[in-house]
PDBQT receptor file of N, H, CA, C and O in Angstrom, charges set to zero:
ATOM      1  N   UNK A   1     112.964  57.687  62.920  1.00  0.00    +0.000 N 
ATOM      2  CA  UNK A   1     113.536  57.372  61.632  1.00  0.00    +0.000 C 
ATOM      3  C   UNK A   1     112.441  57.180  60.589  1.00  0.00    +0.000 C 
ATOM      4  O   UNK A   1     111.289  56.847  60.866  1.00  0.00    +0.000 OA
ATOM      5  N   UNK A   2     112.894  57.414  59.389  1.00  0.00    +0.000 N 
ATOM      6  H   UNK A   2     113.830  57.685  59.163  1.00  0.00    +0.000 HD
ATOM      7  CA  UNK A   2     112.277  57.026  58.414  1.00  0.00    +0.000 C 
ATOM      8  C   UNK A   2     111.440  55.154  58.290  1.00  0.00    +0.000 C 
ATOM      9  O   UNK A   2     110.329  54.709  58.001  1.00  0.00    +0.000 OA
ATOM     10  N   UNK A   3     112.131  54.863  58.505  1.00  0.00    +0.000 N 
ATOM     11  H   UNK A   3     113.033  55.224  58.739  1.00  0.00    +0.000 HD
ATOM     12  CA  UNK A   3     111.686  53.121  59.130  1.00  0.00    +0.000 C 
ATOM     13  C   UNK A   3     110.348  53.501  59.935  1.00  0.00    +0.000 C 
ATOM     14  O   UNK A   3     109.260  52.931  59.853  1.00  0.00    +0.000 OA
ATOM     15  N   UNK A   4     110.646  54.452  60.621  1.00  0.00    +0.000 N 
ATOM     16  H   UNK A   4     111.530  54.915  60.688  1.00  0.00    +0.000 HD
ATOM     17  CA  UNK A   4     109.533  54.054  61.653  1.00  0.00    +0.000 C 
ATOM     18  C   UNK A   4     107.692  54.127  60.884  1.00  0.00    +0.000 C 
ATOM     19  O   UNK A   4     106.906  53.247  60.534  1.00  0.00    +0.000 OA
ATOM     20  N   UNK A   5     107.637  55.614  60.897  1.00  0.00    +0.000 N 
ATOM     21  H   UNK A   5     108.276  56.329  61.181  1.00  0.00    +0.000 HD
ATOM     22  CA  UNK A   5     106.816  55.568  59.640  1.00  0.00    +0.000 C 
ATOM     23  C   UNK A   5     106.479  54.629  58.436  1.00  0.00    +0.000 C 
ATOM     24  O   UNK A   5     105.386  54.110  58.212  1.00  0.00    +0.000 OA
ATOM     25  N   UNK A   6     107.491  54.524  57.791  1.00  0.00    +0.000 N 
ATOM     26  H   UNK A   6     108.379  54.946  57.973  1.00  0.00    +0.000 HD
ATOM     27  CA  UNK A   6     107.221  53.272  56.925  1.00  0.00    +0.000 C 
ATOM     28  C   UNK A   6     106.480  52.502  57.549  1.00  0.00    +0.000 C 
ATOM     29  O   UNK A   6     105.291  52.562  57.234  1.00  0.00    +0.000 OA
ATOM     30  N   UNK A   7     106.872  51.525  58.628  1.00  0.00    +0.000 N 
ATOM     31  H   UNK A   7     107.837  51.476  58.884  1.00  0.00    +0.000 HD
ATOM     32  CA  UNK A   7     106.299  50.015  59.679  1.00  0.00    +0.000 C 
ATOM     33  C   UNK A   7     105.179  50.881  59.599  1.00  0.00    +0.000 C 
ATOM     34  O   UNK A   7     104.310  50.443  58.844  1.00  0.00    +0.000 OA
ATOM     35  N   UNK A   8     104.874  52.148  60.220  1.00  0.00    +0.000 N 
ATOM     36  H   UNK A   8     105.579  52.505  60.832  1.00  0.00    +0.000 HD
ATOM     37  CA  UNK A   8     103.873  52.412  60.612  1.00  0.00    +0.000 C 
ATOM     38  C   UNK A   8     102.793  52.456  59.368  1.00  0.00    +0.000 C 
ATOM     39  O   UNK A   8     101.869  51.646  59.434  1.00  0.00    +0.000 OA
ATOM     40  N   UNK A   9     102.848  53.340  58.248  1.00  0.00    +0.000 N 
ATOM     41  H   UNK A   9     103.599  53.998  58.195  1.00  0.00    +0.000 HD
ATOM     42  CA  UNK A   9     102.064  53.374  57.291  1.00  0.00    +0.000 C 
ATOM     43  C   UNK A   9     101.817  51.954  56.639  1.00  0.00    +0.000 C 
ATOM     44  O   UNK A   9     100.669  51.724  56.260  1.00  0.00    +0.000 OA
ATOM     45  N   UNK A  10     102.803  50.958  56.469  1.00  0.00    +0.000 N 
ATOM     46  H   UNK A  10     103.736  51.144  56.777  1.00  0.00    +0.000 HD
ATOM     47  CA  UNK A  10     102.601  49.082  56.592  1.00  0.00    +0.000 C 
ATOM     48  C   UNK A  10     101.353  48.649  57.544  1.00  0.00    +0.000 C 
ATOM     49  O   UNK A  10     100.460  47.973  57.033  1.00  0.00    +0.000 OA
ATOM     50  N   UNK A  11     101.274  48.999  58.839  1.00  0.00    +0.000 N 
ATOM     51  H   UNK A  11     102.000  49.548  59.254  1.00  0.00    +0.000 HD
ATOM     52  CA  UNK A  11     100.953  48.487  59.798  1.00  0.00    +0.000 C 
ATOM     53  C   UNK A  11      99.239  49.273  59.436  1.00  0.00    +0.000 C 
ATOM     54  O   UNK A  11      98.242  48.633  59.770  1.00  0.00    +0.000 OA
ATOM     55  N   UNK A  12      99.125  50.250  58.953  1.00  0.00    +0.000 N 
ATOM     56  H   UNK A  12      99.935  50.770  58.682  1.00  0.00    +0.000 HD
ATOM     57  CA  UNK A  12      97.748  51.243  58.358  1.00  0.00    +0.000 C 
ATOM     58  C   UNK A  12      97.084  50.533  57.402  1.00  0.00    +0.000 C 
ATOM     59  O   UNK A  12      95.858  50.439  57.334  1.00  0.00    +0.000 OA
ATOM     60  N   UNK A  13      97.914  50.006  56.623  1.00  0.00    +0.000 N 
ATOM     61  H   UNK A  13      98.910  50.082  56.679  1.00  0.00    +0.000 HD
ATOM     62  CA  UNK A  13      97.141  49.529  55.206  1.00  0.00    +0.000 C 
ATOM     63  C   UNK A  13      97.239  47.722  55.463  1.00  0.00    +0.000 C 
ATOM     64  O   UNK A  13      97.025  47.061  54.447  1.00  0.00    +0.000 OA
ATOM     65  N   UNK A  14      97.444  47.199  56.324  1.00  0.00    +0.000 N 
ATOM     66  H   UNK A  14      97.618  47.735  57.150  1.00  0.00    +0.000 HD
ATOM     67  CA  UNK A  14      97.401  45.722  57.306  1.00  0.00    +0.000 C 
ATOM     68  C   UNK A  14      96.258  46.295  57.869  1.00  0.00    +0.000 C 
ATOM     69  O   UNK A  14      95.592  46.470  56.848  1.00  0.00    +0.000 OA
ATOM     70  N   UNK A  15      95.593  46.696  58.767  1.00  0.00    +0.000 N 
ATOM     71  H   UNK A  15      96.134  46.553  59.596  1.00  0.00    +0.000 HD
ATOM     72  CA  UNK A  15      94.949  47.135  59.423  1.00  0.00    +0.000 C 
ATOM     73  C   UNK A  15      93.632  47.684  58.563  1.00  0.00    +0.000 C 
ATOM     74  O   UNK A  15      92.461  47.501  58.898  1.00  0.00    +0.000 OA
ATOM     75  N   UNK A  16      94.043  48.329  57.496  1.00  0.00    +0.000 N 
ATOM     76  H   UNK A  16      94.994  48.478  57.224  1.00  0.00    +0.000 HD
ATOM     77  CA  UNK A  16      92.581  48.739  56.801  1.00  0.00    +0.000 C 
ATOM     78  C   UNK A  16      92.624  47.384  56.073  1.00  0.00    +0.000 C 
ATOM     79  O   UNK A  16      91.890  46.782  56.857  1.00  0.00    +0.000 OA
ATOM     80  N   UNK A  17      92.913  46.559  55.243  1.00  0.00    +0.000 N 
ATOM     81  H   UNK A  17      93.510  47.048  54.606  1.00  0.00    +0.000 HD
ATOM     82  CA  UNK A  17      92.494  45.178  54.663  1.00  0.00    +0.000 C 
ATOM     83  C   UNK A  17      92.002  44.276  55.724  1.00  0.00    +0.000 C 
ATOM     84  O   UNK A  17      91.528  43.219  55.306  1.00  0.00    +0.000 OA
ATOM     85  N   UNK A  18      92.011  44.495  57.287  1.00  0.00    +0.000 N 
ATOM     86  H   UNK A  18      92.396  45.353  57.625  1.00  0.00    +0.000 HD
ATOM     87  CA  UNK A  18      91.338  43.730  57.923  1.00  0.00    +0.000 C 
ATOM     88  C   UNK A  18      90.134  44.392  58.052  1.00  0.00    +0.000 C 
ATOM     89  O   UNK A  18      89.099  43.753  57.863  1.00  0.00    +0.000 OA
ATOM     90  N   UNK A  19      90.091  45.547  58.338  1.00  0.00    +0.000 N 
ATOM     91  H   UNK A  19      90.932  46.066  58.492  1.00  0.00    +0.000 HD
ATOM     92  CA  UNK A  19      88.689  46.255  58.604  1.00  0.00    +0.000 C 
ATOM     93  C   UNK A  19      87.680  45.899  57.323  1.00  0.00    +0.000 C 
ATOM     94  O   UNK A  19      86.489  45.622  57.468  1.00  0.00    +0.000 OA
ATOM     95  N   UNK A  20      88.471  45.965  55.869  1.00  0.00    +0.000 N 
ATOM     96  H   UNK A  20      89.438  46.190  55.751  1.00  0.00    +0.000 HD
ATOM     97  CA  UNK A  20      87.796  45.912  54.783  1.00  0.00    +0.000 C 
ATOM     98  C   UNK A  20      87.206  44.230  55.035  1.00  0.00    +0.000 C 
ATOM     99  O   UNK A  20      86.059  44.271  54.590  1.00  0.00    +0.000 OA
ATOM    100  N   UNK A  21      87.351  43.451  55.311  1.00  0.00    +0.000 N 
ATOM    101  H   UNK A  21      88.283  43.418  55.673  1.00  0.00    +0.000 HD
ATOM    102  CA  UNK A  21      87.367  41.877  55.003  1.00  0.00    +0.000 C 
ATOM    103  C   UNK A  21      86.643  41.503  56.459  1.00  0.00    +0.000 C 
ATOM    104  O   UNK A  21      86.410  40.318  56.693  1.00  0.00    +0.000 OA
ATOM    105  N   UNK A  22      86.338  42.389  57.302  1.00  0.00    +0.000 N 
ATOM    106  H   UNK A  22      86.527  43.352  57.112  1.00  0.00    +0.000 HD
ATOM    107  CA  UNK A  22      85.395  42.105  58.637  1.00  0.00    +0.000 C 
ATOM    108  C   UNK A  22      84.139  42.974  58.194  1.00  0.00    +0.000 C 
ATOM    109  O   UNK A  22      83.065  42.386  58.070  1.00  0.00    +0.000 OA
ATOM    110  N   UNK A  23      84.213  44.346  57.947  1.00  0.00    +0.000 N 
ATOM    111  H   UNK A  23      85.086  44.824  58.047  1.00  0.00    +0.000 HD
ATOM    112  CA  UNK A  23      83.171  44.819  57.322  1.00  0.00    +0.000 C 
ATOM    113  C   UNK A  23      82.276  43.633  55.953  1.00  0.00    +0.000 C 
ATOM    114  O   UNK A  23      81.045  43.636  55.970  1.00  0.00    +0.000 OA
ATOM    115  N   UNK A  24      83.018  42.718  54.880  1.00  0.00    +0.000 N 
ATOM    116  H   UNK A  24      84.018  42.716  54.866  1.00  0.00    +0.000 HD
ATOM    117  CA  UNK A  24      82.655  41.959  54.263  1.00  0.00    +0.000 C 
ATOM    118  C   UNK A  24      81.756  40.989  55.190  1.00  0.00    +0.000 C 
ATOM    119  O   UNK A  24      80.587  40.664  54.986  1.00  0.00    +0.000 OA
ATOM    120  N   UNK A  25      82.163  40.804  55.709  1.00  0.00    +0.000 N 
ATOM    121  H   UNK A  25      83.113  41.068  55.875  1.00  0.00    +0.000 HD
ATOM    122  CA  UNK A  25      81.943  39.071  56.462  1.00  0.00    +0.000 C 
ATOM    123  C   UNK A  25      80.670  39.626  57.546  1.00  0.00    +0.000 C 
ATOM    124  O   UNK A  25      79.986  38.738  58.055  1.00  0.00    +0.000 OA
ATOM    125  N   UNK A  26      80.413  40.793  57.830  1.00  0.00    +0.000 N 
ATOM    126  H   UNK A  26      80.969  41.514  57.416  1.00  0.00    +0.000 HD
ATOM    127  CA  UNK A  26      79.435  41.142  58.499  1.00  0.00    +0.000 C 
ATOM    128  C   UNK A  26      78.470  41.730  57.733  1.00  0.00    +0.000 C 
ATOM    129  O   UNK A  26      77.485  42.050  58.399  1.00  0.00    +0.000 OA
ATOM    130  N   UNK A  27      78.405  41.976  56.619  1.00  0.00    +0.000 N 
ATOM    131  H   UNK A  27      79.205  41.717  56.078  1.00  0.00    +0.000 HD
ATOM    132  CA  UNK A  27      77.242  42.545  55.672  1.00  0.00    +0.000 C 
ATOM    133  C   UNK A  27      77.212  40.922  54.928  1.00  0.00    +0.000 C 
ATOM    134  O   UNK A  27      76.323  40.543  54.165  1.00  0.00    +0.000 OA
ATOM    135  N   UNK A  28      77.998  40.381  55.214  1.00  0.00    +0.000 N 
ATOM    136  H   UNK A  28      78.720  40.689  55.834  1.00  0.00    +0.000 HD
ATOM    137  CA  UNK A  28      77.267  38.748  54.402  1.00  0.00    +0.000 C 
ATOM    138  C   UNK A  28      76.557  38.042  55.282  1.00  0.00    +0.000 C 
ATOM    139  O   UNK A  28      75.512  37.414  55.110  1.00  0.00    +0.000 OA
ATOM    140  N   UNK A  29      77.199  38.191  56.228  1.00  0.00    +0.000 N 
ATOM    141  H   UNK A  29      78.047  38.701  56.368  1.00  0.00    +0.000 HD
ATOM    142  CA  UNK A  29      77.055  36.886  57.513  1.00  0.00    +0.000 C 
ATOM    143  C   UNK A  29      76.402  37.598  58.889  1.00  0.00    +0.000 C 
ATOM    144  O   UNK A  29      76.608  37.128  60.007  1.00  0.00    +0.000 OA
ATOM    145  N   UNK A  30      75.807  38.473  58.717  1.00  0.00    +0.000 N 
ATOM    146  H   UNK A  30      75.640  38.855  57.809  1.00  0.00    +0.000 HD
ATOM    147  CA  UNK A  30      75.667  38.975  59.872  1.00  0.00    +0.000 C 
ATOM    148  C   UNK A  30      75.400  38.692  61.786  1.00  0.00    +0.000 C 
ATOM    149  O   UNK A  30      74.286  38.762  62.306  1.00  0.00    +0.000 OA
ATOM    150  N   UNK A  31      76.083  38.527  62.192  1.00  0.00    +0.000 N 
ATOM    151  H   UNK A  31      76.988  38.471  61.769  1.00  0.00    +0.000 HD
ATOM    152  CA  UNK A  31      75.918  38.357  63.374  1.00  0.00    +0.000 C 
ATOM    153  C   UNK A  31      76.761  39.275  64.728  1.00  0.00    +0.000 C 
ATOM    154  O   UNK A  31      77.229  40.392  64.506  1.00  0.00    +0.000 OA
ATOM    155  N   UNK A  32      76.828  38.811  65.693  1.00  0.00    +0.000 N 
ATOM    156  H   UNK A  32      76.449  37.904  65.874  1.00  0.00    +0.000 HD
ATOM    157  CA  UNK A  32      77.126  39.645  66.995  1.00  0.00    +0.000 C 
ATOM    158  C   UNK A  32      78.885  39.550  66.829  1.00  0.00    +0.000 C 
ATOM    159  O   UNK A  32      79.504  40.613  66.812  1.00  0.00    +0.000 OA
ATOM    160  N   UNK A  33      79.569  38.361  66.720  1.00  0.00    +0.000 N 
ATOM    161  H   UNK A  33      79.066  37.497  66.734  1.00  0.00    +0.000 HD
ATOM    162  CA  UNK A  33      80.477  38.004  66.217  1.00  0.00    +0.000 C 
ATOM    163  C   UNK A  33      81.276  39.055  65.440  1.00  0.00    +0.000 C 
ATOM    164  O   UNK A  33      82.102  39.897  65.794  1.00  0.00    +0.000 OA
ATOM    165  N   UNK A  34      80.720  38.700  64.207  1.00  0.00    +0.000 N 
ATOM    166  H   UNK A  34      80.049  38.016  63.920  1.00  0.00    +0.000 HD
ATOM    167  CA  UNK A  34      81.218  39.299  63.037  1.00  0.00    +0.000 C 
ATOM    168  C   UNK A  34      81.297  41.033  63.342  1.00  0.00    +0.000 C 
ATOM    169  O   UNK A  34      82.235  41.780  63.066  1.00  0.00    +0.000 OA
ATOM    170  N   UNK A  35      80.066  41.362  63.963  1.00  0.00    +0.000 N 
ATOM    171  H   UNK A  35      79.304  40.755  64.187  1.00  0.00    +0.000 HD
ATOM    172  CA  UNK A  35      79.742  42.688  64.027  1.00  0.00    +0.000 C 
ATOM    173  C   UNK A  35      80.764  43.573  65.053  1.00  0.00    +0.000 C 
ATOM    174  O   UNK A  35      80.876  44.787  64.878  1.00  0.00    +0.000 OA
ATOM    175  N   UNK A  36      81.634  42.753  66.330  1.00  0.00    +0.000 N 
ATOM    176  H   UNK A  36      81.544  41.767  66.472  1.00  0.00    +0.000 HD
ATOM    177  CA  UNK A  36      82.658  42.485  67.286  1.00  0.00    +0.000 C 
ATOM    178  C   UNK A  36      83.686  42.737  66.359  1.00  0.00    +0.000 C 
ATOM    179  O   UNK A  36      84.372  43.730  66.114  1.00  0.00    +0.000 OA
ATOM    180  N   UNK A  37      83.625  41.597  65.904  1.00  0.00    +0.000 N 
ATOM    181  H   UNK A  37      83.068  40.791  66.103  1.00  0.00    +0.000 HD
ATOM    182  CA  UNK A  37      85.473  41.758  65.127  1.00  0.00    +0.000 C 
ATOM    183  C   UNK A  37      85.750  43.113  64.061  1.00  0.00    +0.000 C 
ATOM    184  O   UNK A  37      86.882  43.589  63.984  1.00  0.00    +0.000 OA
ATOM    185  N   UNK A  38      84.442  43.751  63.145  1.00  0.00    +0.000 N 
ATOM    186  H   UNK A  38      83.523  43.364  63.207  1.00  0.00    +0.000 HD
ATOM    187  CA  UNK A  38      84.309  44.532  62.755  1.00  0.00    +0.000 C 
ATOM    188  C   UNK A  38      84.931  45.792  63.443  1.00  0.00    +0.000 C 
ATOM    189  O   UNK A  38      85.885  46.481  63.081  1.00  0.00    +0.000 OA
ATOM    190  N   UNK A  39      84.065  45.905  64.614  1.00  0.00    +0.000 N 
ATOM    191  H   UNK A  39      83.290  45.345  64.909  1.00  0.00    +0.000 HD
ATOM    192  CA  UNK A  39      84.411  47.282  65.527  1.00  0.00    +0.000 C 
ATOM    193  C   UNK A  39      85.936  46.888  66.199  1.00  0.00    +0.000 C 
ATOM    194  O   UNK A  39      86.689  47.800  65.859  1.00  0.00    +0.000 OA
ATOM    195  N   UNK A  40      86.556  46.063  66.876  1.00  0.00    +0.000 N 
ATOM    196  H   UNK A  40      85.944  45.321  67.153  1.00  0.00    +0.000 HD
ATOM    197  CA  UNK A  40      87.895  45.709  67.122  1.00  0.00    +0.000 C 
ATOM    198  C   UNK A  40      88.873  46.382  65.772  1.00  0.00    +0.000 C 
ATOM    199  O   UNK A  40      89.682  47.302  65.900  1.00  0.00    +0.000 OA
ATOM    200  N   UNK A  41      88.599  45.764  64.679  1.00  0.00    +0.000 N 
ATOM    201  H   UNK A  41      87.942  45.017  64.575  1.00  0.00    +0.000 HD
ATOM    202  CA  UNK A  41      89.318  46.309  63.088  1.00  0.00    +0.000 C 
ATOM    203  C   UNK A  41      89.352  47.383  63.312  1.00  0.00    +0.000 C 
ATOM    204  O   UNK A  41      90.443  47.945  63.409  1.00  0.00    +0.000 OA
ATOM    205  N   UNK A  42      87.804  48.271  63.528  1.00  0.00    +0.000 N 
ATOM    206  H   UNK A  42      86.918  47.815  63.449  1.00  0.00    +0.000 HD
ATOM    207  CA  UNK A  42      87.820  49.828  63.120  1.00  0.00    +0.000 C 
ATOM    208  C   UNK A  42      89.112  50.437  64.501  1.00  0.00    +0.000 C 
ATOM    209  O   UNK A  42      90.085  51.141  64.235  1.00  0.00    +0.000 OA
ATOM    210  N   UNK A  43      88.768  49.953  65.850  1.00  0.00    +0.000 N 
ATOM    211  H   UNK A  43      87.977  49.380  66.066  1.00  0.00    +0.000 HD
ATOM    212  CA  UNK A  43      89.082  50.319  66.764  1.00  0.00    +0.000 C 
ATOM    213  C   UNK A  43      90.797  50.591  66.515  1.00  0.00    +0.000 C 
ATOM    214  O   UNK A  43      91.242  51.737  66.569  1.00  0.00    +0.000 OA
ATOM    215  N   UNK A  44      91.660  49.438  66.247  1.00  0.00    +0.000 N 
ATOM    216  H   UNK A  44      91.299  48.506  66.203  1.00  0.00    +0.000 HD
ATOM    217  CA  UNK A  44      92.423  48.928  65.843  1.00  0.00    +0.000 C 
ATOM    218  C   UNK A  44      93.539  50.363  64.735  1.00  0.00    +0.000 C 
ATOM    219  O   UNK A  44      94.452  51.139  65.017  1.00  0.00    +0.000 OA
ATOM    220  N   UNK A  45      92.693  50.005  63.391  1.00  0.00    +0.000 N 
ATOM    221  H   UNK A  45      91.951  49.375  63.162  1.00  0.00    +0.000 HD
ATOM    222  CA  UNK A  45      93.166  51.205  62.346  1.00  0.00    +0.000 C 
ATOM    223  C   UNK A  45      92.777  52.522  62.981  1.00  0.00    +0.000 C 
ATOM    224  O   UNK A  45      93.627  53.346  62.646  1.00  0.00    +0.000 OA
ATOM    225  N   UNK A  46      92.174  52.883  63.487  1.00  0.00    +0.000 N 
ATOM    226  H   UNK A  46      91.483  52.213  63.759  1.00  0.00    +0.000 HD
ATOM    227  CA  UNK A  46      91.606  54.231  64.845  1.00  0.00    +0.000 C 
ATOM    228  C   UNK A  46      93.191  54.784  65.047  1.00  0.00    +0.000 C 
ATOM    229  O   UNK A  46      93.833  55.750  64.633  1.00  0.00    +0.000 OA
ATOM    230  N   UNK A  47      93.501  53.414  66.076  1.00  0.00    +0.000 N 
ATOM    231  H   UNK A  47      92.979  52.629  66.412  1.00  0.00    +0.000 HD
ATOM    232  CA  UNK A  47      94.741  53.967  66.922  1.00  0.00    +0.000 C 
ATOM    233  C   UNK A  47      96.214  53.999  66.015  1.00  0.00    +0.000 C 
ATOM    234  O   UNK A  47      97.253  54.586  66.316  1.00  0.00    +0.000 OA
ATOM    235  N   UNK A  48      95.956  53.242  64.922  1.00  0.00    +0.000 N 
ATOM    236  H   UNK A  48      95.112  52.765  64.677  1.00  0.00    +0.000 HD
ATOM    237  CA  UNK A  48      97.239  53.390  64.047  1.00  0.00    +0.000 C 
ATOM    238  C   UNK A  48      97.402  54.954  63.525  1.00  0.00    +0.000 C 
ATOM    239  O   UNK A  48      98.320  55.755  63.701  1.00  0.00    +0.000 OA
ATOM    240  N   UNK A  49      96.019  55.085  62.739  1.00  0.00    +0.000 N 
ATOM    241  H   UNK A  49      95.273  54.435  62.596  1.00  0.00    +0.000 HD
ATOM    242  CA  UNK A  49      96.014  56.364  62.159  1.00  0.00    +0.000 C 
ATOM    243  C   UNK A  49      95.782  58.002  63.586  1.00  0.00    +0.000 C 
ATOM    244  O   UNK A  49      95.938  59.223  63.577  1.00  0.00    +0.000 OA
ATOM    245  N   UNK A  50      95.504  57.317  64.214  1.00  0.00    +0.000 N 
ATOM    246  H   UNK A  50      95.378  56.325  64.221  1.00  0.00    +0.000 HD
ATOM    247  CA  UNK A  50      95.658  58.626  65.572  1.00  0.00    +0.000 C 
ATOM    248  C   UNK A  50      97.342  58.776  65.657  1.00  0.00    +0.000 C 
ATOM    249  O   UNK A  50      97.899  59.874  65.648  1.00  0.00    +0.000 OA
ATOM    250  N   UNK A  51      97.958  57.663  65.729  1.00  0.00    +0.000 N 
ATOM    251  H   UNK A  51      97.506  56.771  65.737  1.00  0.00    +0.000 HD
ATOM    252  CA  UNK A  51      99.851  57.845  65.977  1.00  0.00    +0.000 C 
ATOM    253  C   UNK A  51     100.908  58.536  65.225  1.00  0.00    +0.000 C 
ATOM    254  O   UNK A  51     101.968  59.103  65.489  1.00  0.00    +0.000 OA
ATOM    255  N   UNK A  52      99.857  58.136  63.672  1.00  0.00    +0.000 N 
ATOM    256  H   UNK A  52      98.996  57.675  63.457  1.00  0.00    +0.000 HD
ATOM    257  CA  UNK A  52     100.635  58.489  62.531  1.00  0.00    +0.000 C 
ATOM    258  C   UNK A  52     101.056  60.186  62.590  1.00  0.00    +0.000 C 
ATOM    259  O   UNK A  52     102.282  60.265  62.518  1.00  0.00    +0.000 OA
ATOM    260  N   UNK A  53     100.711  60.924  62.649  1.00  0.00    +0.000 N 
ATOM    261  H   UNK A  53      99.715  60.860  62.708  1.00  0.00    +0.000 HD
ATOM    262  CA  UNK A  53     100.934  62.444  63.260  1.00  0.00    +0.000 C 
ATOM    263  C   UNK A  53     101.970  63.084  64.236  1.00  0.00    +0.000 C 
ATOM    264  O   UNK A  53     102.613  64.133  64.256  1.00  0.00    +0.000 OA
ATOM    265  N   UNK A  54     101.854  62.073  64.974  1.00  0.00    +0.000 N 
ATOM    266  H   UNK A  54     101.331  61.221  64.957  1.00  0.00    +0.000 HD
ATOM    267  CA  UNK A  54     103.004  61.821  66.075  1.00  0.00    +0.000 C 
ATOM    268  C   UNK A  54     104.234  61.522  65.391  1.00  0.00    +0.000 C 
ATOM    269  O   UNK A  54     105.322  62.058  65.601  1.00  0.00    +0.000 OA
ATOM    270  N   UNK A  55     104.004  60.732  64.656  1.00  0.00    +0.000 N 
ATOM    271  H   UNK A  55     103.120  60.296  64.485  1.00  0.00    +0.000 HD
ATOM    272  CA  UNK A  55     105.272  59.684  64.272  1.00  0.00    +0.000 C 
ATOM    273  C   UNK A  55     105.690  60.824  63.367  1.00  0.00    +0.000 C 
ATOM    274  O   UNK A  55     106.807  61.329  63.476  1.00  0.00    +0.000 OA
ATOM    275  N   UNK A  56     104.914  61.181  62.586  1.00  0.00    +0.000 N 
ATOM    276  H   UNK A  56     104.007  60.771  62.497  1.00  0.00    +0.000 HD
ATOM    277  CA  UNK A  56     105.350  62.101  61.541  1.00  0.00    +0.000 C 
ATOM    278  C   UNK A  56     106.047  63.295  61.604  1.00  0.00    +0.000 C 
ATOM    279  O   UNK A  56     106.892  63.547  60.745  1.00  0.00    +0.000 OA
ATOM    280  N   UNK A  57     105.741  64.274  62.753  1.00  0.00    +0.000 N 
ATOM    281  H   UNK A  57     105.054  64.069  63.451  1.00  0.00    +0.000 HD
ATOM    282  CA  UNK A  57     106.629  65.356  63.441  1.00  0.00    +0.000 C 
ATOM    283  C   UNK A  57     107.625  64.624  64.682  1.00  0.00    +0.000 C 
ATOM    284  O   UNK A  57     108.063  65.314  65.603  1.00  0.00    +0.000 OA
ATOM    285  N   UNK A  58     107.897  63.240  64.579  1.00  0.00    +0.000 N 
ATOM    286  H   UNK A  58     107.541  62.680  63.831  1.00  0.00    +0.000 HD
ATOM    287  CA  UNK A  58     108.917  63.052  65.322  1.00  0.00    +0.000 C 
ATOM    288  C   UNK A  58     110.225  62.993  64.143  1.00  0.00    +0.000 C 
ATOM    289  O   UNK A  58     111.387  63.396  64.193  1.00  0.00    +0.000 OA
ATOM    290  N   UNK A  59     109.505  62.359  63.186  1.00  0.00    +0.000 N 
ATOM    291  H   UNK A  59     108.561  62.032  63.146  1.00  0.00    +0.000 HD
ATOM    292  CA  UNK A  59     110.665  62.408  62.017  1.00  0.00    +0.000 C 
ATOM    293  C   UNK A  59     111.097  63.535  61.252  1.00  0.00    +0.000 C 
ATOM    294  O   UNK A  59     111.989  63.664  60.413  1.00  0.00    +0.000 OA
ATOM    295  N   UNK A  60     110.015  64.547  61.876  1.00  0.00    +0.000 N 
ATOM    296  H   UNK A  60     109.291  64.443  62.558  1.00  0.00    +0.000 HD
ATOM    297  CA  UNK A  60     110.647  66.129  60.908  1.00  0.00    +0.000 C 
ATOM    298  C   UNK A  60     111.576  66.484  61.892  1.00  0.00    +0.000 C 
ATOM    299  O   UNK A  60     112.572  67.031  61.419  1.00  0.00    +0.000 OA
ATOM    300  N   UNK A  61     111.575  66.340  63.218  1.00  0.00    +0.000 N 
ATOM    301  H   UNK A  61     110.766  65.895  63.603  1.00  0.00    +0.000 HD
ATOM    302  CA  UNK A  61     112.182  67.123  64.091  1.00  0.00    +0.000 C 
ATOM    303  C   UNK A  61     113.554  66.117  64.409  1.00  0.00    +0.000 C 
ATOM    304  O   UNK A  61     114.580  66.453  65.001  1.00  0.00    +0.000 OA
ATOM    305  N   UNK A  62     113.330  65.212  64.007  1.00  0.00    +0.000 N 
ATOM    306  H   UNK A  62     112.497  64.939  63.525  1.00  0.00    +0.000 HD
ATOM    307  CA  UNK A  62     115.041  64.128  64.167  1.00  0.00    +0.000 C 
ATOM    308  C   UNK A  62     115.544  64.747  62.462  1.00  0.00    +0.000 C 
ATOM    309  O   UNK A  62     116.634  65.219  62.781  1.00  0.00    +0.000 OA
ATOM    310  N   UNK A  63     115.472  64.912  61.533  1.00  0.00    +0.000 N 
ATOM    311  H   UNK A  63     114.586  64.528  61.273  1.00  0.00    +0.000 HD
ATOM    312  CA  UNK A  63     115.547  65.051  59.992  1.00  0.00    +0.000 C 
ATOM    313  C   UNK A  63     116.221  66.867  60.457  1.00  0.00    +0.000 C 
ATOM    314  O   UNK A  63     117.202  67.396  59.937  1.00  0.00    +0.000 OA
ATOM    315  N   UNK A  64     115.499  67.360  61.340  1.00  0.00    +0.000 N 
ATOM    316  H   UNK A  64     114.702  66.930  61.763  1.00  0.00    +0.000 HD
ATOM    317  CA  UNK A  64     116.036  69.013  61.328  1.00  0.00    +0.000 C 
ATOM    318  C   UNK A  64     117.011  68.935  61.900  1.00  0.00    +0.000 C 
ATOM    319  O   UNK A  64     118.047  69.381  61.406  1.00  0.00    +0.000 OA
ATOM    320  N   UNK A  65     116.984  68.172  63.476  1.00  0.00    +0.000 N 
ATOM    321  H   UNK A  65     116.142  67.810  63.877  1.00  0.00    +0.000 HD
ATOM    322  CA  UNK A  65     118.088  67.925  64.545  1.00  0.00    +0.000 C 
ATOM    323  C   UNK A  65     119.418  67.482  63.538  1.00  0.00    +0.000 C 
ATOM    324  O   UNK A  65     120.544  67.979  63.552  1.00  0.00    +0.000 OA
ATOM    325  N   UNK A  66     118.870  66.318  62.617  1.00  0.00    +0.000 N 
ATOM    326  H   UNK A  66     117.956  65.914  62.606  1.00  0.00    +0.000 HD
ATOM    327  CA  UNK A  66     120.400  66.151  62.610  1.00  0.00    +0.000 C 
ATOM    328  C   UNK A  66     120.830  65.731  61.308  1.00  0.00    +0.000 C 
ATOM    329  O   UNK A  66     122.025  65.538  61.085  1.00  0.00    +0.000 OA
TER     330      UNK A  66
């Protein structure tokens, strides 16, 4: 469904404002920590935006079906 995408593109731009605000906190504060939660963020928006494609020809092909 259309929903789904939506949550999903929600769940992309949640996901990049954390990456943005761990990338911050590790060019201020630098440590092992910070530099962790950084790569988790990236890791994180990675797998959102890898799905989005998926999600996206699942909704062309439910939208054709029916």
């Amino acid at each position: 469904m259309v929903d789904d995408l939506v949550d999903l593109d929600r769940r992309i731009v949640q996901a990049l404002a954390v990456l943005r605000g761990a990338r911050a906190r590790a060019a201020h504060a630098p440590s092992s920590e910070a530099r962790w939660r950084e790569v988790l963020a990236e890791r994180a928006l990675d797998d959102l935006l890898d799905r989005r494609p998926l999600c996206q020809m699942r909704q062309q092909a439910r939208s054709l079906a029916g």
